[in-house]
N, CA, C and O atoms as a Tinker XYZ file with bonds, in Angstrom:
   452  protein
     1  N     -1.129000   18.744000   20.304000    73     2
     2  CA    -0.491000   17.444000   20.170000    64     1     3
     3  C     -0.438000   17.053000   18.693000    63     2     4     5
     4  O     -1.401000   17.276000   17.959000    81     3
     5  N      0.769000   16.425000   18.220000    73     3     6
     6  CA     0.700000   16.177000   16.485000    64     5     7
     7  C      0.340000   14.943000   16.774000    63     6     8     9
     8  O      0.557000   14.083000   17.628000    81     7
     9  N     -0.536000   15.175000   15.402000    73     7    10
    10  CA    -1.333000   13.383000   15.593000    64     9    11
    11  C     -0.538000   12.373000   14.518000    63    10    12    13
    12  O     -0.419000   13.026000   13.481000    81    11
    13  N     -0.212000   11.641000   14.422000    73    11    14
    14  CA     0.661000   11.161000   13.650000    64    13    15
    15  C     -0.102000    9.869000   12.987000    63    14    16    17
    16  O      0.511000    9.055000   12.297000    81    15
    17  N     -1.448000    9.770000   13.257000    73    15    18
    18  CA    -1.740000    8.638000   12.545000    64    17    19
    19  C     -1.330000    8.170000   11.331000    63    18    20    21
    20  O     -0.893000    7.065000   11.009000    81    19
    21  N     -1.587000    9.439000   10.529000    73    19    22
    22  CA    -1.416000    9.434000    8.575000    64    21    23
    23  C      0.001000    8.796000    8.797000    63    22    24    25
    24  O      0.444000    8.181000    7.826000    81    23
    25  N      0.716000    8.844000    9.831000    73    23    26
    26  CA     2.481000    8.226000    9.403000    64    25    27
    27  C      2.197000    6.526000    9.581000    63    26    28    29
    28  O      2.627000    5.531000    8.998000    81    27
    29  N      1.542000    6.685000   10.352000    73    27    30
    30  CA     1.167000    5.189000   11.411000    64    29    31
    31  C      0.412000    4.457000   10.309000    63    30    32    33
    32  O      0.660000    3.268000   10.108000    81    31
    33  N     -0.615000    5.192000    9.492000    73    31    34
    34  CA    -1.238000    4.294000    8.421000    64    33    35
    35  C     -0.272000    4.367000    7.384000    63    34    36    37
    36  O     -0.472000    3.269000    6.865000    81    35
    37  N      0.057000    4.556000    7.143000    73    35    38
    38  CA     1.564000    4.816000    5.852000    64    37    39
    39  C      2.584000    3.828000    6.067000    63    38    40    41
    40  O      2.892000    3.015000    5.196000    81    39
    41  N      3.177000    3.881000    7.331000    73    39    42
    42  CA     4.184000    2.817000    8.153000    64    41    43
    43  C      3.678000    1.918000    8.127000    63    42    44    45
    44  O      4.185000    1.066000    7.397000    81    43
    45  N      2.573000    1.589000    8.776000    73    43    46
    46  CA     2.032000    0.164000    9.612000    64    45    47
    47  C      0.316000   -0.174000    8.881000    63    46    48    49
    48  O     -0.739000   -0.651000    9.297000    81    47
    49  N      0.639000    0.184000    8.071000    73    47    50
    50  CA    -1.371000   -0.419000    7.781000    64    49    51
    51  C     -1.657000   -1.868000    7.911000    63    50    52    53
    52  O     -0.797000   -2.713000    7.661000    81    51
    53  N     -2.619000   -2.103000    8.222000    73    51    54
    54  CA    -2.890000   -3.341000    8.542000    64    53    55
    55  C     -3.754000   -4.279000    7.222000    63    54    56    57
    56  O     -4.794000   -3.944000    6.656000    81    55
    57  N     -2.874000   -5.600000    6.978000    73    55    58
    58  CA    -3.004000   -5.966000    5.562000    64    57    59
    59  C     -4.318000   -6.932000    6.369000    63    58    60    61
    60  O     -4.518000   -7.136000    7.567000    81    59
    61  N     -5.124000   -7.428000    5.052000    73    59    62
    62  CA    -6.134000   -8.778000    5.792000    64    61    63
    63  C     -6.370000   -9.600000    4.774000    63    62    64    65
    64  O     -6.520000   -9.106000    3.656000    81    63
    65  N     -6.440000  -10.832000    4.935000    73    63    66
    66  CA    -7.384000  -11.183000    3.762000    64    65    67
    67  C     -8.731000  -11.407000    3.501000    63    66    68    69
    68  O     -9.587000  -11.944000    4.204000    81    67
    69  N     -8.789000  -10.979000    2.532000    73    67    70
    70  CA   -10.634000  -10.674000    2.023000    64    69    71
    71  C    -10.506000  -11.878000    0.444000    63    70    72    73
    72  O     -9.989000  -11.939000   -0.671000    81    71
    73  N    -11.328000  -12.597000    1.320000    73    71    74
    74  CA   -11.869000  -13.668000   -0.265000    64    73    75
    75  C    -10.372000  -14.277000   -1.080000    63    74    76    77
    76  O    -10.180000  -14.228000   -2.294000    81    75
    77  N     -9.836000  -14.595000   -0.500000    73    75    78
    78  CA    -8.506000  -14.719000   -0.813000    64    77    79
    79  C     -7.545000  -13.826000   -1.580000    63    78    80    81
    80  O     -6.574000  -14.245000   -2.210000    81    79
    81  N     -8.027000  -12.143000   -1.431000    73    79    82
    82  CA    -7.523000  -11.144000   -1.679000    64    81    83
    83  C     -6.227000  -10.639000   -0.557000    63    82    84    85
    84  O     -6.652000  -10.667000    0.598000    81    83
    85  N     -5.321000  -10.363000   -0.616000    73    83    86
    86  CA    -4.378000   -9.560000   -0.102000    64    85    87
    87  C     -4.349000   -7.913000    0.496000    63    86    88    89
    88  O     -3.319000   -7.265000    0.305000    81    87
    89  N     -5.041000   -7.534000    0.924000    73    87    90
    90  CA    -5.369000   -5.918000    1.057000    64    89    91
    91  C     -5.359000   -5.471000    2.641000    63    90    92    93
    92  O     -5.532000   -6.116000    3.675000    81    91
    93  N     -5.042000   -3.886000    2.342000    73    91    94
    94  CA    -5.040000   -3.130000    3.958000    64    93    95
    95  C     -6.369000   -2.996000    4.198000    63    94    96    97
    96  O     -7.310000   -3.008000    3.404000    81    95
    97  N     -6.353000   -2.905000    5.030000    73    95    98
    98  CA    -8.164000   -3.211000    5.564000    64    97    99
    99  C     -8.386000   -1.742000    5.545000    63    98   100   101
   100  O     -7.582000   -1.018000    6.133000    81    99
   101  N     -9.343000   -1.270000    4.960000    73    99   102
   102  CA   -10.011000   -0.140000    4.934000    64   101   103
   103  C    -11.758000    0.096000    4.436000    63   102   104   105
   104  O    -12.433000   -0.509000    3.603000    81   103
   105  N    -12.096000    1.251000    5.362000    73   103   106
   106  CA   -13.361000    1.496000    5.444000    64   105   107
   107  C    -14.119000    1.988000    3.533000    63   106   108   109
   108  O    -14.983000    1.569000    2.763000    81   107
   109  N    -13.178000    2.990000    3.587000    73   107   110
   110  CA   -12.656000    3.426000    2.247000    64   109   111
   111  C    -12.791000    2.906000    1.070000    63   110   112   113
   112  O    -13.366000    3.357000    0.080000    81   111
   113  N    -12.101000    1.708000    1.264000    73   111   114
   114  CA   -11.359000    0.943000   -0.048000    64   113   115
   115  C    -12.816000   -0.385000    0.051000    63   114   116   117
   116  O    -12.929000   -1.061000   -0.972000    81   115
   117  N    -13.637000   -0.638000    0.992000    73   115   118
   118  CA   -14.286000   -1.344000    0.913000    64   117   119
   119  C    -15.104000   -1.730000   -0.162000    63   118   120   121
   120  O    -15.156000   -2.908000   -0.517000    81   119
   121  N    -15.786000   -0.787000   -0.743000    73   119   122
   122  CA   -16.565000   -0.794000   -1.940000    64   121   123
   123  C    -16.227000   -0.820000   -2.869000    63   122   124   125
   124  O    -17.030000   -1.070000   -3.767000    81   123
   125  N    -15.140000   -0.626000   -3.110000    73   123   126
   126  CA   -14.578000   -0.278000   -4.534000    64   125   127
   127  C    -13.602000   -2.065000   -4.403000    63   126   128   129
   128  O    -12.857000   -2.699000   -5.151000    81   127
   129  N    -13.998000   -2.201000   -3.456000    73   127   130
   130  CA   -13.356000   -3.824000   -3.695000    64   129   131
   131  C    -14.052000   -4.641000   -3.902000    63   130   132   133
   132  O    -13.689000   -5.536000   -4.665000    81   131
   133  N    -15.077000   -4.665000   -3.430000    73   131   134
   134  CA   -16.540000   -5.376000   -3.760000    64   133   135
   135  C    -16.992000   -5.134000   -5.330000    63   134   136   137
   136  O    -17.314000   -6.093000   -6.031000    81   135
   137  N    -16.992000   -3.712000   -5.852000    73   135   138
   138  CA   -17.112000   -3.522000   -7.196000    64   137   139
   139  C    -16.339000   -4.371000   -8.259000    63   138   140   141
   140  O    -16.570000   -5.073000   -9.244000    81   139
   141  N    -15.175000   -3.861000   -7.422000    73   139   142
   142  CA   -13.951000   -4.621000   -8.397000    64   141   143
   143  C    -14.557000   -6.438000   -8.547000    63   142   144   145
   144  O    -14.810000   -7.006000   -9.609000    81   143
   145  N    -14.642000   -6.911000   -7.435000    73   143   146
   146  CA   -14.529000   -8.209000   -7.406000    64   145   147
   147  C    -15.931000   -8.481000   -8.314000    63   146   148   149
   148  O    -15.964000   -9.292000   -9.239000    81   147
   149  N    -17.366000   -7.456000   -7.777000    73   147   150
   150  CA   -18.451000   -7.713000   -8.983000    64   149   151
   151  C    -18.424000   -7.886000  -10.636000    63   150   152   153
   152  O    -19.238000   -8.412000  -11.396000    81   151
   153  N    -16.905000   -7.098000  -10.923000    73   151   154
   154  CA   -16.796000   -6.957000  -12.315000    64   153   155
   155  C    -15.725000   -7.689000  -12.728000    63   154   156   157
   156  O    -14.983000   -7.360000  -13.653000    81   155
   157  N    -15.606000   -8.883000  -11.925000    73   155   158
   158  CA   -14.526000  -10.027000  -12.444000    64   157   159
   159  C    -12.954000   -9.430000  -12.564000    63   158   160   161
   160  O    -12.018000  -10.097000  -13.004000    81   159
   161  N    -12.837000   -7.847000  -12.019000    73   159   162
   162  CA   -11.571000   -8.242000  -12.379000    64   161   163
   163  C    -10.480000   -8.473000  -11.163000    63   162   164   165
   164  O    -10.394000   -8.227000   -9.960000    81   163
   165  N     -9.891000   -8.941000  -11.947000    73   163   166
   166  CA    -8.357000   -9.847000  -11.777000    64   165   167
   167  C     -8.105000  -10.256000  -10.468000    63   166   168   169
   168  O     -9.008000   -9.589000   -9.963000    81   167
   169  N     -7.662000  -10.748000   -9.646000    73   167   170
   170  CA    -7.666000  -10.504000   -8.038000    64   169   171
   171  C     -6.132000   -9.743000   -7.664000    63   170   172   173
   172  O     -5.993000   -9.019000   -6.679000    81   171
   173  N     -4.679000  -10.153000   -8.952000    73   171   174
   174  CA    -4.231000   -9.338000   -8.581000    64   173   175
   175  C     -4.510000   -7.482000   -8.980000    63   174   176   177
   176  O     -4.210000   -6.614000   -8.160000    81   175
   177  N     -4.885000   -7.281000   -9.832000    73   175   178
   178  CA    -5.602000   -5.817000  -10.305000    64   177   179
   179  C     -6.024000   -5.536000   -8.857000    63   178   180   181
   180  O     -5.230000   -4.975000   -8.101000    81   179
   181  N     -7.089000   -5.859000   -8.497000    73   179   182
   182  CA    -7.544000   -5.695000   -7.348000    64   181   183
   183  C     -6.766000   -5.306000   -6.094000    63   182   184   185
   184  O     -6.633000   -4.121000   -5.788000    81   183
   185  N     -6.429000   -5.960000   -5.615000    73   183   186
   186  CA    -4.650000   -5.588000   -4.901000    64   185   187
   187  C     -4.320000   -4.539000   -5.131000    63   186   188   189
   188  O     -4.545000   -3.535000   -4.455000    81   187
   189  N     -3.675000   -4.630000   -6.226000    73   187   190
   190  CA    -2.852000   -3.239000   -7.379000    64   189   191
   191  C     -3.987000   -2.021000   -6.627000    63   190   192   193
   192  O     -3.462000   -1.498000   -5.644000    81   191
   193  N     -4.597000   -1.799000   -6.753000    73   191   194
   194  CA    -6.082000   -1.210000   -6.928000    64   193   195
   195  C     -6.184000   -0.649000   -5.288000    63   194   196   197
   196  O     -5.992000    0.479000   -4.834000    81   195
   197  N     -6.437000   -1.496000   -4.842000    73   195   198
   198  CA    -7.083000   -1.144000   -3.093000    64   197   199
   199  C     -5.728000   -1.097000   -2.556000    63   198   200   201
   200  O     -5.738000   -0.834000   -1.354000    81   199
   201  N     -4.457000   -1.281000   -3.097000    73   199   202
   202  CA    -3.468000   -1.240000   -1.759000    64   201   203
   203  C     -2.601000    0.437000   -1.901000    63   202   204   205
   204  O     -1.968000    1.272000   -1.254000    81   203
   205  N     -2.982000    0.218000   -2.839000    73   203   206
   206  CA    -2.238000    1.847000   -3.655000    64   205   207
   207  C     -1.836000    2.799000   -3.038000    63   206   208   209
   208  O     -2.824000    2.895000   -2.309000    81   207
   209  N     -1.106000    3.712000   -2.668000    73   207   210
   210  CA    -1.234000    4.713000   -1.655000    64   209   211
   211  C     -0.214000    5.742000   -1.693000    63   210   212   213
   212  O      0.901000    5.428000   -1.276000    81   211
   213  N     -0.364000    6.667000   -2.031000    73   211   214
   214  CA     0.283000    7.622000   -2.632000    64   213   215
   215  C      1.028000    8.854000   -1.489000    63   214   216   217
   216  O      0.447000    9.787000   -0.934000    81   215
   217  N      2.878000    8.357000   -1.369000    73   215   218
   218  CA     3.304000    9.518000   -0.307000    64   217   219
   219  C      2.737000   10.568000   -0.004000    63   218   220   221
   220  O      2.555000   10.888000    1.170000    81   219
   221  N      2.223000   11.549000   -1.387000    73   219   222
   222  CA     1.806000   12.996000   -0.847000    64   221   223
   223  C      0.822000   12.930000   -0.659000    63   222   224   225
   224  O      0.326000   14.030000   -0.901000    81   223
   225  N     -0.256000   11.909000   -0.170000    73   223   226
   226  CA    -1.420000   11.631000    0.500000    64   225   227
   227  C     -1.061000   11.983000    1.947000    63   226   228   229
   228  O     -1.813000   12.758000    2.538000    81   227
   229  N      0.026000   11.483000    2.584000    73   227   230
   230  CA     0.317000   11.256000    3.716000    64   229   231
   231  C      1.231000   12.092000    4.467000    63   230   232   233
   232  O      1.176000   12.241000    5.688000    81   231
   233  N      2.612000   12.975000    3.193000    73   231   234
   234  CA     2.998000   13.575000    4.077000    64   233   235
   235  C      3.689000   14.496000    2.841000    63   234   236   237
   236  O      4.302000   14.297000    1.792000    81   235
   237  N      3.194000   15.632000    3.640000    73   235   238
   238  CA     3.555000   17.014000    2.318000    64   237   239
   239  C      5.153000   17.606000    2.702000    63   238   240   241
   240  O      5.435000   18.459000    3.544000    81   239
   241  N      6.064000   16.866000    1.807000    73   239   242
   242  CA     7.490000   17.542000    1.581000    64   241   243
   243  C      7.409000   18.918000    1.469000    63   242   244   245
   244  O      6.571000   19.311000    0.657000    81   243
   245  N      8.119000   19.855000    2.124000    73   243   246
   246  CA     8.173000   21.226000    1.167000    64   245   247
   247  C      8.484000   20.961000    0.212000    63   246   248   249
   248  O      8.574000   19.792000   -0.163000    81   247
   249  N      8.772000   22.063000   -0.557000    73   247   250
   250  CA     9.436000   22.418000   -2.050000    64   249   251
   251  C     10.635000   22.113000   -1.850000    63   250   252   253
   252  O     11.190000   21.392000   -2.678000    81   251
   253  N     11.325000   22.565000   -0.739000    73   251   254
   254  CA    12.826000   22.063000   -0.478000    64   253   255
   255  C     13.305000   20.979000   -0.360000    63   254   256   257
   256  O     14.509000   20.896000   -0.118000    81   255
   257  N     12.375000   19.621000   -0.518000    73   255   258
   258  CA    12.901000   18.386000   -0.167000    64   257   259
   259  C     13.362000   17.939000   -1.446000    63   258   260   261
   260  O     12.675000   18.297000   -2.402000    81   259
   261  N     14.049000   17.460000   -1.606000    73   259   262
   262  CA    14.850000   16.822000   -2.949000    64   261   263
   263  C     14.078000   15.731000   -3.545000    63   262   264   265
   264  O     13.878000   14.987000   -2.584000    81   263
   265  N     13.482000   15.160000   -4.657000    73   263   266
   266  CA    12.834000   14.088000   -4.994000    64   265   267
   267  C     13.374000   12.988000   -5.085000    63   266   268   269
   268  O     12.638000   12.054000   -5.401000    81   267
   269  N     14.677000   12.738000   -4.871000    73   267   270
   270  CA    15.709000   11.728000   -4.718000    64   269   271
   271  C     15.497000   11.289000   -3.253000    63   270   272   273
   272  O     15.362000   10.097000   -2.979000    81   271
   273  N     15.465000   12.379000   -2.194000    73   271   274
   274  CA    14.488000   12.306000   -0.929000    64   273   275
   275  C     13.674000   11.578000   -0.723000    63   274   276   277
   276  O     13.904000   10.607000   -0.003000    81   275
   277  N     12.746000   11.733000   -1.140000    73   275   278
   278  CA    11.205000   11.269000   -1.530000    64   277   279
   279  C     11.281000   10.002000   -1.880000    63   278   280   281
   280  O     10.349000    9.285000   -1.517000    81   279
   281  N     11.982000    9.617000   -2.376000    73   279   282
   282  CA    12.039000    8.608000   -3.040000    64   281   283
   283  C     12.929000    7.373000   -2.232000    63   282   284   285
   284  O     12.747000    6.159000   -2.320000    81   283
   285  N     13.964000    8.117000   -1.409000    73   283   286
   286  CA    14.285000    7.255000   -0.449000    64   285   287
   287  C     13.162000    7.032000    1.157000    63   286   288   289
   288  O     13.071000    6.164000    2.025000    81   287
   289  N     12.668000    7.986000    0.951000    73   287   290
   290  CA    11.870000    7.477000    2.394000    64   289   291
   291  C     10.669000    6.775000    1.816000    63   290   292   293
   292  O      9.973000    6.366000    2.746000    81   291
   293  N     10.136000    6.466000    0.595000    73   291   294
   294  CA     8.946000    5.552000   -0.370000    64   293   295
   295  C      9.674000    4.108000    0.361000    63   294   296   297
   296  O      9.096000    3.375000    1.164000    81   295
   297  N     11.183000    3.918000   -0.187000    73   295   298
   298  CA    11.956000    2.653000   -0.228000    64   297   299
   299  C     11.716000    2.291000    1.401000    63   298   300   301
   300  O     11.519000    1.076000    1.392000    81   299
   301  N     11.642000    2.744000    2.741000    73   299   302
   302  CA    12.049000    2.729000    4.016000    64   301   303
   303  C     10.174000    2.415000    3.976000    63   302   304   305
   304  O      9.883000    1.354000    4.529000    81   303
   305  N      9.129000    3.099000    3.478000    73   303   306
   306  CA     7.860000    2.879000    3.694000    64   305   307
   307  C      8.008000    1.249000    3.052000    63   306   308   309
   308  O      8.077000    0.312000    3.848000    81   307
   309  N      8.040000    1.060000    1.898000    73   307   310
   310  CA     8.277000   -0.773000    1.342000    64   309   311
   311  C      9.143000   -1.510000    2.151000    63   310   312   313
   312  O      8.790000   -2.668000    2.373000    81   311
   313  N     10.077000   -1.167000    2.593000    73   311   314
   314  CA    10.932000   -1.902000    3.850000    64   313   315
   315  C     10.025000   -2.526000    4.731000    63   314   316   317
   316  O      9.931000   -3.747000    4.857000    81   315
   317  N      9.199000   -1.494000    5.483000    73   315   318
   318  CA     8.077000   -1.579000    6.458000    64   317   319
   319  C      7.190000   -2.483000    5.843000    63   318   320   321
   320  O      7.267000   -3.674000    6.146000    81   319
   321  N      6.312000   -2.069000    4.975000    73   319   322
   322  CA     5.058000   -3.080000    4.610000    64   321   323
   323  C      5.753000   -4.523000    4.057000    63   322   324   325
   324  O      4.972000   -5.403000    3.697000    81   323
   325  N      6.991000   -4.740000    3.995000    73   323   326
   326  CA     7.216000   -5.960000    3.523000    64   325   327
   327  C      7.548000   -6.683000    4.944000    63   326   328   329
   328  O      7.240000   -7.866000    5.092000    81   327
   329  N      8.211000   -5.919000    6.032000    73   327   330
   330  CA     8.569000   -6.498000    7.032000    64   329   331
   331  C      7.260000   -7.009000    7.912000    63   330   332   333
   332  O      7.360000   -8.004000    8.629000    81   331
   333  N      5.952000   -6.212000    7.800000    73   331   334
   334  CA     4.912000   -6.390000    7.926000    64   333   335
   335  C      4.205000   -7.807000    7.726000    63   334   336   337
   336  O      3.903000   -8.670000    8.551000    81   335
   337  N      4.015000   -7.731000    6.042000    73   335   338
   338  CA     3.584000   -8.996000    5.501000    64   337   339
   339  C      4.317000  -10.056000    5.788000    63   338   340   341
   340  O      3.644000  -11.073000    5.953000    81   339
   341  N      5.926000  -10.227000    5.954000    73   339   342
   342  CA     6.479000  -11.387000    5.882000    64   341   343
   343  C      6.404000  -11.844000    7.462000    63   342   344   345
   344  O      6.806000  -12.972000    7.749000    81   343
   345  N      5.916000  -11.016000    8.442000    73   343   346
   346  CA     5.115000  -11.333000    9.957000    64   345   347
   347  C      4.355000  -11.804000    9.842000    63   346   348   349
   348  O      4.336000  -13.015000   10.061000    81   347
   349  N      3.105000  -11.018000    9.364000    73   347   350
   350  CA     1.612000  -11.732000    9.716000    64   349   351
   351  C      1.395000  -12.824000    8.515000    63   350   352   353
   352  O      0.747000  -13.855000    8.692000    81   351
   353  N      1.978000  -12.496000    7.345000    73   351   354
   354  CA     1.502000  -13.710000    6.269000    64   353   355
   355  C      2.593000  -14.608000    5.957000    63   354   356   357
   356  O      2.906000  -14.553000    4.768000    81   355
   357  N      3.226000  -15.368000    6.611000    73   355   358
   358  CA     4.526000  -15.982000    6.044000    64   357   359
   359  C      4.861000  -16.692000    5.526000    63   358   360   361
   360  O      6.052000  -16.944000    5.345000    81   359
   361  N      3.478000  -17.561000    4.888000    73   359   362
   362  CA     3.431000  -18.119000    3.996000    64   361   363
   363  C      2.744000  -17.646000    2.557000    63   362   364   365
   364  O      2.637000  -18.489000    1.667000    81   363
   365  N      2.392000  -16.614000    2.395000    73   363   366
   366  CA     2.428000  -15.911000    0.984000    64   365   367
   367  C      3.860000  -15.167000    0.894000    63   366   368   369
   368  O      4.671000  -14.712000    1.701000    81   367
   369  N      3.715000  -15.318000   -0.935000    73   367   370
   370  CA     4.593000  -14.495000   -1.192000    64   369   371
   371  C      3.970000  -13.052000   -2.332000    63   370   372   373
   372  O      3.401000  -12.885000   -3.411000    81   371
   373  N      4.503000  -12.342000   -1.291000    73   371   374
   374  CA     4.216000  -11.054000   -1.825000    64   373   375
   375  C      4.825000  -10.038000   -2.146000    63   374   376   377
   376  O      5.968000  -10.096000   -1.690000    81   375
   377  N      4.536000   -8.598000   -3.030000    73   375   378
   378  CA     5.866000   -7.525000   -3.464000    64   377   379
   379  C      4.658000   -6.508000   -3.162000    63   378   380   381
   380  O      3.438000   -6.369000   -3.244000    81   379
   381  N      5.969000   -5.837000   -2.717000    73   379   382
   382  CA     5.563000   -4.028000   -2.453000    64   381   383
   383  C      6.713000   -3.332000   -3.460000    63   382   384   385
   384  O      7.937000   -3.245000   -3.553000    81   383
   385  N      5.692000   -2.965000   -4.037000    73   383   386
   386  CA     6.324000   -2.265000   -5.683000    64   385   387
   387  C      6.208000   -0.363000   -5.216000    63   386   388   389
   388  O      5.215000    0.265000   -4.848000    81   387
   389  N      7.777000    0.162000   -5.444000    73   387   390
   390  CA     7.651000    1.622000   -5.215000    64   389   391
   391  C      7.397000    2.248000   -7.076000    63   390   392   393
   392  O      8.011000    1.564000   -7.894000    81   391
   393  N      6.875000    2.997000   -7.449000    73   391   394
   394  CA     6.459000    3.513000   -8.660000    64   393   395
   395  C      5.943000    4.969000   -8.537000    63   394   396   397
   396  O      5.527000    5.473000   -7.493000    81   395
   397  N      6.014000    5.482000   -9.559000    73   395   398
   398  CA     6.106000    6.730000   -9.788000    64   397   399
   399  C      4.334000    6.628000  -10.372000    63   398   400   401
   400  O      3.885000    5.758000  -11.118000    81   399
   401  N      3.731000    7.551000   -9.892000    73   399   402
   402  CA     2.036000    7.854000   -9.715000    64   401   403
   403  C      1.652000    8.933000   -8.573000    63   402   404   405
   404  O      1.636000    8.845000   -7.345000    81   403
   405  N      1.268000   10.268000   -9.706000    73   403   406
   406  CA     1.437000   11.426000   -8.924000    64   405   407
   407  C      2.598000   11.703000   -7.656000    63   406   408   409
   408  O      2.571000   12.204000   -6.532000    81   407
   409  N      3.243000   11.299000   -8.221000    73   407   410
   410  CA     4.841000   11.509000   -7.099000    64   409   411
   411  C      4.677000    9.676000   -6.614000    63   410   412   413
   412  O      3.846000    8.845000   -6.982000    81   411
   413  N      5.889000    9.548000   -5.631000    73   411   414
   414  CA     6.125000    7.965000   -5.302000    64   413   415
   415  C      4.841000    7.446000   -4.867000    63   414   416   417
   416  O      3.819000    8.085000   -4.616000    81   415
   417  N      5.062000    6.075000   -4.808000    73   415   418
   418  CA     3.511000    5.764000   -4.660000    64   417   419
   419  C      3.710000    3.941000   -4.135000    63   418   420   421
   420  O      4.591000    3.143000   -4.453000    81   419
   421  N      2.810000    3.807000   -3.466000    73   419   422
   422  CA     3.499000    2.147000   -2.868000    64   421   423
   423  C      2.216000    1.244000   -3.656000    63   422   424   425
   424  O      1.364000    1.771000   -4.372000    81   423
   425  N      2.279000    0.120000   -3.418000    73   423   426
   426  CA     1.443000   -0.860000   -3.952000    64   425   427
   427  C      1.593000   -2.275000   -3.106000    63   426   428   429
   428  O      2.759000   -2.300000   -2.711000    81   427
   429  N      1.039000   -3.216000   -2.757000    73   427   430
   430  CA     0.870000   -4.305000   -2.641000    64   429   431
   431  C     -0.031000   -5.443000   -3.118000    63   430   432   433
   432  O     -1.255000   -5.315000   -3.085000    81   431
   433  N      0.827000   -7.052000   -3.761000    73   431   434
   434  CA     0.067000   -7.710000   -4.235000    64   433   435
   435  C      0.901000   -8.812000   -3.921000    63   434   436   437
   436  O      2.126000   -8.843000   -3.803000    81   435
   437  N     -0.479000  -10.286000   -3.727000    73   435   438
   438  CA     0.559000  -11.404000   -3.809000    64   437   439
   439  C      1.089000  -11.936000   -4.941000    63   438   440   441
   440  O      0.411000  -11.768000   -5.955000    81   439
   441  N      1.997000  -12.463000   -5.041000    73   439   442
   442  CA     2.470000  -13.408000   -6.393000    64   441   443
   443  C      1.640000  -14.828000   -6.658000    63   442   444   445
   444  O      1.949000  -15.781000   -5.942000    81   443
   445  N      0.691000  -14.989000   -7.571000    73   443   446
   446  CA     0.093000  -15.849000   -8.353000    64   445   447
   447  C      1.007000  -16.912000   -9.213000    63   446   448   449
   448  O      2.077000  -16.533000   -9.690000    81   447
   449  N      0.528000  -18.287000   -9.394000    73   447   450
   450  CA     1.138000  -18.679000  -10.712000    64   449   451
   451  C      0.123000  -18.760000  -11.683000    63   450   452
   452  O      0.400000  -19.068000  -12.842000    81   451
């Protein structure tokens, strides 16, 4: 049976808020958020930081896939996590930034003034 979670956490991760932080809830990312927050920095850094998540973590293109490819199914993953956030949080405003970091790479943070 193919297990498809890694798509399912990629697609659909589940955002929460922590301390009035913005982040996917993870077992993982737990400590290093707590660190972060021990060493004062930033709350959006933090975000930046724990939401990060890098396509070829999740799903290995051959060699044959075009990086123009890649780069359109990053845009269809930010589609998702924005359609996500603007569900469960609809009163923040937030961006899912696609960027180049070890191949495409997603991010989430809220907007501060």
């Amino acid at each position: 049976m193919l297990d498809l979670s890694p798509i399912e956490d990629l697609f659909c991760p589940q955002f929460t808020l922590r301390d009035g932080l913005l982040i996917i809830r993870s077992e993982e990312m737990s400590c290093l958020v707590d660190q972060l927050i021990a060493d004062e920095t930033s709350m959006q850094r933090v975000e930046l930081t724990a939401n990060h998540r890098h396509i070829w973590d999740f799903v290995a293109f051959p060699d044959t896939v075009p990086m123009a490819i890649q780069w359109h199914f990053a845009e269809f993953v930010r589609a998702s996590w924005m359609s996500i956030l603007k569900a469960d949080f609809p009163s923040i405003d937030a961006v899912v930034e696609v960027y180049e970091d070890y191949g495409p790479t997603l991010t989430a943070y809220r907007v501060r003034s």
